[in-house]
N, C-alpha and C positions, 0 to 999 in steps of 0.2 A: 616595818609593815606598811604597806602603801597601802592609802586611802582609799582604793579601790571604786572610785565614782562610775559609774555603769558609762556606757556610750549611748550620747542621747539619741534618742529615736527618731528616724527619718521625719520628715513633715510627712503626713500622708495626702496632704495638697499638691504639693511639690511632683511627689513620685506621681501622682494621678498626672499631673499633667507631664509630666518627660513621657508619661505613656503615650497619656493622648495625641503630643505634637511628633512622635516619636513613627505611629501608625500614620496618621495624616502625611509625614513627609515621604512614608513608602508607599501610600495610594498614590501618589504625585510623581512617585517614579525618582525622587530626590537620595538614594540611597546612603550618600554619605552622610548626608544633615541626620538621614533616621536613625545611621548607627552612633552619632556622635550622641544623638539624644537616648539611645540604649543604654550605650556604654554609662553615659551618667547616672542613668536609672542605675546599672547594675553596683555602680560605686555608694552608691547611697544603701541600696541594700543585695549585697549577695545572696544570688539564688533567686530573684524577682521572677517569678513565670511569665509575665510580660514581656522583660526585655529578653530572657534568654529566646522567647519563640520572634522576636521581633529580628532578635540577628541571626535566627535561623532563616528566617523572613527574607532579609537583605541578602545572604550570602545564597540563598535559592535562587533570589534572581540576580543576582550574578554569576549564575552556575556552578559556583563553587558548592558541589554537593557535601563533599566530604567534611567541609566546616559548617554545613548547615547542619548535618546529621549531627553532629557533636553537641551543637547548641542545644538541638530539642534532646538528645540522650540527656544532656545536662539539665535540662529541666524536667524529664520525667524520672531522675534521678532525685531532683529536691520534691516533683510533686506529682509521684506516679497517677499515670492513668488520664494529662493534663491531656485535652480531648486537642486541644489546636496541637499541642506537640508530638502526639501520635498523627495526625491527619499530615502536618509539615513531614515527621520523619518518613510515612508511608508514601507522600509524594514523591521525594526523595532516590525511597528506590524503584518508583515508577520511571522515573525522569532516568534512571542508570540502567531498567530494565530488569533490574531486580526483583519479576514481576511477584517470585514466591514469597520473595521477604515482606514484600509489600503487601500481600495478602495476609501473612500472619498479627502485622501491626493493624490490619484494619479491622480482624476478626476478633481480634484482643477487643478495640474498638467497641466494634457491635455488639457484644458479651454489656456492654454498660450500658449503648443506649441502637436497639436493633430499627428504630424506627427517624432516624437521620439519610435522607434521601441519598443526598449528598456522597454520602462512604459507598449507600448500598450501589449507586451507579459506579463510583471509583473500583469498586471490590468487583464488578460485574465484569469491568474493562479487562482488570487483571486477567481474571480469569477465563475473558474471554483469548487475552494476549498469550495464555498457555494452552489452550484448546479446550478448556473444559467447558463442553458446550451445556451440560445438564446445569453446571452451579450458576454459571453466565448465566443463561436463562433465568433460574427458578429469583436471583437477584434483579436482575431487569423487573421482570414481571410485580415482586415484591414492593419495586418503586413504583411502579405505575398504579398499585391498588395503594399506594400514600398518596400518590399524586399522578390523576390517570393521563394528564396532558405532559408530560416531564421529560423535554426537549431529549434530555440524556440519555434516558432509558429509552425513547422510542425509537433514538439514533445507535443506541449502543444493540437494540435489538435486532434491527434493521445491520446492521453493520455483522453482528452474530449470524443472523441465516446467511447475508450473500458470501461468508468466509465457508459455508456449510454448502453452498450451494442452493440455499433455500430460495430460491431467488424470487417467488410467487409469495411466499411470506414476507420477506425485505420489503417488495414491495408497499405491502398493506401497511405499516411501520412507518413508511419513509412517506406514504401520502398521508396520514396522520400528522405528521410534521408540516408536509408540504401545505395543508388547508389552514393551518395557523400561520406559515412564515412562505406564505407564495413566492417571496424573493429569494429562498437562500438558496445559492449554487451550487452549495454542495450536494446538498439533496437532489436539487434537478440533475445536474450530473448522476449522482446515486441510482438515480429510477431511470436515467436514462442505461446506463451502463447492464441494468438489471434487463430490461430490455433487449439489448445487445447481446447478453447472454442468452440469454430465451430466443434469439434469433429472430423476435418481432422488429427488425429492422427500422418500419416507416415507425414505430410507437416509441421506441428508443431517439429517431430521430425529434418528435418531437419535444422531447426533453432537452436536447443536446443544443437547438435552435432555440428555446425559451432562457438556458441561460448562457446563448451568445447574446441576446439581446440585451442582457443585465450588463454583461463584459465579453467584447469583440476577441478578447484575446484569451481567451481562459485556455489553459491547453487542454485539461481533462474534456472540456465541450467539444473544441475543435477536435482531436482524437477519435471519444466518438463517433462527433457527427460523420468524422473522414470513412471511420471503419463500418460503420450501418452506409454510408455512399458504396462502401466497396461492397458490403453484403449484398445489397439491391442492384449490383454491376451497375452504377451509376461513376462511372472512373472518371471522368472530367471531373463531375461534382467532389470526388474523393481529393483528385489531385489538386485541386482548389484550396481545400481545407489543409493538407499538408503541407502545400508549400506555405501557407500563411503562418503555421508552426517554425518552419525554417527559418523564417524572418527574423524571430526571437531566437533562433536556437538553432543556429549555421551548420552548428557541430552534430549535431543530435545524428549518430549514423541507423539507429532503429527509424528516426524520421525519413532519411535519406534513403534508404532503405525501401521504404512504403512507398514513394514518390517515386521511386526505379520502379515497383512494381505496378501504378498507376501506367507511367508512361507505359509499359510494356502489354498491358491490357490494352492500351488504347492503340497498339499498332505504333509506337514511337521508339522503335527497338535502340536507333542512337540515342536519343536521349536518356532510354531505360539505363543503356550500357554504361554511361556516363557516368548516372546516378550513384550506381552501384561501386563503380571504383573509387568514387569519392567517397563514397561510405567506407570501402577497404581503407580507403589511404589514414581515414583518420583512425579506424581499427578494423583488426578482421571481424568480421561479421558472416555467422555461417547461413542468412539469409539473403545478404549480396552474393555471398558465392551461387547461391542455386539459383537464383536470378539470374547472372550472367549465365551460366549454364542454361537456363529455360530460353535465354534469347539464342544462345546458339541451335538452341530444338526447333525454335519460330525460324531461323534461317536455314531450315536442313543441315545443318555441320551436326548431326544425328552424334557420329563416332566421339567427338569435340565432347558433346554434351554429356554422353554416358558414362567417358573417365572420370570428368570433374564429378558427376554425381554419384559415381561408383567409388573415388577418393573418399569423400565426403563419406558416403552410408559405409566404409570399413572403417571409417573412427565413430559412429553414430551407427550401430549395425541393427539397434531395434527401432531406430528411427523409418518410422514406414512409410511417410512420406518420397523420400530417397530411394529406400527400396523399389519402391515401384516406378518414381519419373528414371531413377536407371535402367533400370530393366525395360522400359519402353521405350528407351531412345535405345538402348542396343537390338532390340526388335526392330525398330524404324530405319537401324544402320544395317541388318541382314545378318546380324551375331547372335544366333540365339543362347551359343552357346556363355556369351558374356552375361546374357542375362539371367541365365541357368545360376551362375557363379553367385551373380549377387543377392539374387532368393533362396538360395542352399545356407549364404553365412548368414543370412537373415532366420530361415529358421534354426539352424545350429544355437544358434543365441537366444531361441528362445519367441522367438517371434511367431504369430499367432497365425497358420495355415490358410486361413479365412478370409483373411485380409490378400493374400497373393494368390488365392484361388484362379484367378480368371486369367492371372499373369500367367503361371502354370500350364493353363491348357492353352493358351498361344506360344509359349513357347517350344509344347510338344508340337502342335500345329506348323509352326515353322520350321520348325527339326523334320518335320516330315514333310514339309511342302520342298524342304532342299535335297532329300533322300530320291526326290517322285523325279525320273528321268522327264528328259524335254521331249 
């Protein structure tokens, strides 16, 4: 029969501090020193709610989700309901997109404690990331009446209407933000872009110009500023701003793209044409092709133009764009009957009468201006 002498019990000075130096060394970004000081902690006592959410902690930021997730299961397994190890494992499947699973851990959550700011923006994001725009909301707003200035909420609400289209709301949200943190880009960017939607051009500009002056190079700034230049048909100014994007970003063929479509406004049809092949060369791109096609309209090669865009709207047949710069370059080449062809598959498919209304009566127009002897 053996003495059976108990196993003596951890120091609880000891474990206090593996903890302490344990968090301090993952504030510092030191991740192996925190897990070495975990792992001790957890040697000393299995099942420590500290160390198991601390190497959930480490392997989070190392991306390793699938061992973080394990750590805090393991500890909401020795101590259900441990509030950092539901928040770590809900991060978790936020960071994998998991946005539902992460929603139920967080609702668990809030069942304990509904008044931590913190989750309710977390849980808002979720749910704004699967569309549910009523729960997003009625969460958002719930933060803001705990804390009415709360950076998160007024950017997760703001960020809520312009995915809704709400864009005159976003706004209101995003200058709330903006009168506390004048500097942040994101936001300027944000209400600039909201702007741009709205088609207030010069108002949108001035956002996009406040945070070039923060950072010369910010793409979202320059982007806008480029696309409210092209809205206000200011195309030098647009083409300005584009090419300074290409500087950073050679390849970009949507950039390249834009900068075809600059020159081409500006009457720089070689250079348009250019543009746009080197946009092909590095991918297809179905907006260099009607580019180059629009430059062949600006050169009269009418017949030229109407193929490629006639090509283009039978694989895109509700694209009505197409539909109709086809049908008008075969109106402009003396074919009406081509242009007949490509507003017939247009409506066959489903395309909306309305929209080719006026194409329609010039094409019977020229059907009958070719019937009318000389």
């Amino acid at each position: 029969m053996s003495s059976g002498n108990p196993s003596p019990q951890p120091d609880k000075e000891q474990l206090a501090e593996l903890s302490k130096t344990g968090y301090r060394l993952l504030k510092e970004g030191k991740l192996d020193e925190a897990q070495e000081s975990f792992d001790s902690l957890l040697e000393l006592e299995p099942g420590n709610s500290y160390a198991l959410v601390g190497l959930g902690e480490v392997a989070r930021k190392r991306g390793e989700m699938s061992l973080a997730i394990e750590h805090y299961q393991s500890c909401l397994a020795h101590h259900p309901g441990n509030k950092y190890a539901l928040i770590g494992l809900a991060d978790c499947y936020r960071a994998l997109k998991a946005y539902q699973k992460a929603i139920d851990i967080w609702e668990q959550y809030l069942r304990r404690d509904d008044q931590d700011v913190t989750v309710l923006t977390r849980i808002a994001d979720a749910y704004r990331k699967v569309k549910n725009f009523r729960k997003s909301k009625a969460l958002y707003l719930k933060a803001l009446e705990l804390e009415p200035d709360n950076a998160y909420a007024l950017n997760g609400l703001g960020h809520l209407y312009f995915d809704f289209k709400g864009f005159e709301e976003a706004i209101g949200y995003w200058q709330r933000m903006l009168a506390s943190d004048p500097s942040n880009i994101k936001v300027l960017t944000s209400l600039g872009n909201c702007y741009r939607k709205l088609r207030d051009f010069p108002q949108g500009l001035t956002y996009f110009q406040k945070a070039l002056e923060l950072d010369s190079k910010n793409f979202y700034a320059l982007f806008g500023l480029a696309d409210c230049c092209r809205g206000l048909n200011r195309h030098a100014e647009s083409l300005e701003a584009w090419k300074r994007i290409l500087e950073d970003d050679p390849r970009n063929k949507v950039i390249m793209t834009r900068v075809g479509d600059a020159y081409r406004n500006l009457g720089s049809l070689e250079e348009a044409e250019a543009c746009y092949q080197r946009a092909l060369n590095i991918e297809f791109d179905l907006y260099a092709v009607i580019g180059l096609a629009l430059v062949n309209k600006l050169r009269g090669d009418y017949r030229q133009a109407a193929e490629s865009l006639a090509g283009l709207a039978a694989q895109n047949p509700r694209n009505q764009r197409l539909v109709i710069e086809a049908a008008e370059c075969y109106l402009l080449a003396g074919e009406s009957r081509g242009a007949q062809a490509v507003v017939d598959r247009f409506l066959r498919c489903g395309g909306r009468k309305s929209y080719v209304s006026e194409l329609l009566k010039n094409i019977k127009r020229h059907g009958s201006d070719r019937r009318t002897p000389s």
